[in-house]
N, C-alpha and C positions, 0 to 999 in steps of 0.2 A: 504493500500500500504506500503512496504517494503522498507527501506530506499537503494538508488539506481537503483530504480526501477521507469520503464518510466511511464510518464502523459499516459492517457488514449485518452486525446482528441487533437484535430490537428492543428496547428495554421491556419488561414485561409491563410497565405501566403505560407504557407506550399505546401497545398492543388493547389495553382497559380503556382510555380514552377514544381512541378509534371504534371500538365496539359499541364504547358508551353513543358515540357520537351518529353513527347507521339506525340508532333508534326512533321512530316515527315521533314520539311525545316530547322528544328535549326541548326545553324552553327556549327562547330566543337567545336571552341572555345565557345560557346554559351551554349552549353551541357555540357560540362565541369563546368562553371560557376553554373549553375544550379542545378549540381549534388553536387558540394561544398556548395550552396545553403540549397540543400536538407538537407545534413548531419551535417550542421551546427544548423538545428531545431531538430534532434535528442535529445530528455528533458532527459538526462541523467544526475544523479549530480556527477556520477565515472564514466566518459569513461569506465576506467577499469571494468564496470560491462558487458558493453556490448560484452564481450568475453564469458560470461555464454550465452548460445543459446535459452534457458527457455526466460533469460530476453526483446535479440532482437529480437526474432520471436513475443513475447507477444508485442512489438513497433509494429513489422511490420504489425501483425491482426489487431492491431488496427486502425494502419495509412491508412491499404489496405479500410477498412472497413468507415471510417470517410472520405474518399477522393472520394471514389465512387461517390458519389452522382455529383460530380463537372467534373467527367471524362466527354469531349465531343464526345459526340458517336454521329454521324452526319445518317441522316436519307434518302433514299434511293433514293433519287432528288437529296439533296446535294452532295452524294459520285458521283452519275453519272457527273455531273457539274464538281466535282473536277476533275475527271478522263476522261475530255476528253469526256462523251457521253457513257463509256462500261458501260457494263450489262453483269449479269448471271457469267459465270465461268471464263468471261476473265476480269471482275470489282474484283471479289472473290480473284481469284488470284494476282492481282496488288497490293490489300489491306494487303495480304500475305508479298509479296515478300518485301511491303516498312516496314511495323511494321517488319519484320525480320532485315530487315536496320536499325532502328531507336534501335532495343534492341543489333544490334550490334555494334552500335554509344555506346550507353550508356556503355557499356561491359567497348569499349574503352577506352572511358573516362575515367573511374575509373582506369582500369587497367594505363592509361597515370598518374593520379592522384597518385595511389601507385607505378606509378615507380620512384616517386618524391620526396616520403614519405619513401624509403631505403634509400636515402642521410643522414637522421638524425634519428637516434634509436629512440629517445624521440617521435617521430609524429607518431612510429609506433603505437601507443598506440591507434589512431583515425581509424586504417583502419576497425576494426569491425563497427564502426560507420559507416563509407563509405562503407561498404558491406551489412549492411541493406540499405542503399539508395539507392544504386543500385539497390537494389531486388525490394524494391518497385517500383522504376520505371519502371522496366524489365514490372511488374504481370501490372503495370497500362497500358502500352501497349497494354499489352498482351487482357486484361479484353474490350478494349476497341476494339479491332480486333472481338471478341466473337460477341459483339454488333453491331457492322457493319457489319459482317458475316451473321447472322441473320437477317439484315435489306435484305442483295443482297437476301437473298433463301425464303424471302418471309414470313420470322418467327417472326418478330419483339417482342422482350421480352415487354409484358405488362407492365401495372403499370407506375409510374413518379416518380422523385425523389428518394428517399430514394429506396423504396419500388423495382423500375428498379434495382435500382444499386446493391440490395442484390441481385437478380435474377441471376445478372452477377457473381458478386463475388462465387456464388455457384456454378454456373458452370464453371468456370476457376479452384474452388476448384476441381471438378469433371475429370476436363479436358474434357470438354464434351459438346454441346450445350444446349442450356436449353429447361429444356422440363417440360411443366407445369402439366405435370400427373406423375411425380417423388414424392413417397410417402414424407411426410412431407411439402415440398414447399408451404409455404401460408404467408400471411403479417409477422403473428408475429414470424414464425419459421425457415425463411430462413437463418438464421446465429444466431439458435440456440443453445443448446449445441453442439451436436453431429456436426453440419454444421460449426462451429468455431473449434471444434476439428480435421477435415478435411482441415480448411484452414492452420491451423496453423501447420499440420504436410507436408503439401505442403510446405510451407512456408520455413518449416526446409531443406528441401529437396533440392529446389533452393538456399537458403543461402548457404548449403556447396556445392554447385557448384560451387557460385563465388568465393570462396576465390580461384580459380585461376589466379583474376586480382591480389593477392598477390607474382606474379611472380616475379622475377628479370630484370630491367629493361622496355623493351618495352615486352620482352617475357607475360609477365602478360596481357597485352591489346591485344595483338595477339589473342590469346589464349578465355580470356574471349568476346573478340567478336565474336570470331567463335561459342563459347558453346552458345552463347545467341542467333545467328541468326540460329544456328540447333534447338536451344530447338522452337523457335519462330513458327517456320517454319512447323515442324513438328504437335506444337500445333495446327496450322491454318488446314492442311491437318486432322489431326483430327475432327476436330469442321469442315470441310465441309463434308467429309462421314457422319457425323452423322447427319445434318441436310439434305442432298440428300436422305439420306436412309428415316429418317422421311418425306421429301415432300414427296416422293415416296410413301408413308404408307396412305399420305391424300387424294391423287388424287385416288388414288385406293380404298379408300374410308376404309382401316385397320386403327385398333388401332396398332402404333407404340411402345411398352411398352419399358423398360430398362431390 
């Protein structure tokens, strides 16, 4: 490792914060809190480094990667229970509409965060910091929608632990629901070379999107919560075509391929 260059592994309170923060009920000021939280564990010894995109994206693979395993992805009893008794497309889409809420909370936050952080030059130096933590939190939602997604259409991703959570992480790399007959996908290669190179160029992707919450003002939180409750939203509508097409592929008894 290169001097300025982020720890590889995740503090465990790290890991609490971001969990806590994927929750549909967090308060406003609560999410805020948390996102200061977040970006406060960012293991950087130069802030100033985390403006090289090499350096934050390589945090954020890691943290997306190291934190999985702790995401709560609730299983197809409890999302029913939460939601009142739905099922099928009208449980699917609730699940949607609140994670598109929750990444446009988090937008806000931050965006609220940097409009706080143009009163004094000197703090501006933290907002790449604050803009990897939001991204993670954004993907931790988002990964975690994948996963409950999958529980409603009847697809539940395999495996426990570790082994679950790269499942996900691949397919949020993908943009896609996961699908266990996807060449490579197996214990040890699911966020292999090539599958860590795909996360991390997603990764790069959504990063410079948010530096919209680097707005002026409130403009910045406006802004970055709308792009996070489109990108959200859109994701979900994705990852449910592709898992309807795939039921669809089962019952009629096709191989579904990519």
């Amino acid at each position: 490792m290169t001097d300025g260059e982020p720890e590889s592994r995740v503090d465990p309170e790290l890991g609490k914060a971001i969990a806590e923060l994927s929750e549909e009920s967090v308060p406003k000021g609560e999410r805020k809190r948390l996102l200061r939280r977040i970006a406060s564990q960012v293991p950087v010894r130069r802030i100033g480094t985390m403006f090289r995109p090499k350096v934050a994206v390589r945090w954020m693979a890691d943290t997306v990667a190291d934190v999985a395993p702790h995401i709560p992805v609730r299983d197809l009893e409890t999302l029913r229970r939460h939601h009142d008794g739905l099922d099928g497309e009208a449980l699917a889409e609730r699940l949607v509409r609140n994670a598109s809420r929750v990444t446009a909370g988090v937008g806000a936050a931050g965006g609220g965060i940097a409009a706080v952080e143009w009163a004094a030059t000197p703090t501006l130096l933290t907002a790449p910091v604050l803009l990897a933590a939001e991204t993670v939190a954004v993907v931790t939602v988002e990964i975690k929608l994948i996963g409950e997604l999958q529980e409603v259409y009847g697809q539940p991703v395999p495996g426990v632990g570790a082994q679950r959570a790269m499942h996900l992480v691949h397919a949020w790399s993908q943009q896609r629901g996961f699908n266990p007959l996807t060449p490579g996908v197996g214990i040890g290669a699911v966020l292999g070379t090539a599958a860590r190179k795909e996360l991390r160029d997603r990764l790069l992707r959504r990063f410079g999107r948010n530096l919209t919450t680097l707005g002026p003002m409130l403009t910045g939180a406006a802004v970055a919560g709308y792009l996070n409750r489109r990108a959200t939203q859109a994701l979900g509508d994705r990852i449910r075509d592709d898992l309807r097409r795939r039921g669809r592929g089962a019952i009629e008894g096709q191989v579904v391929s990519d």
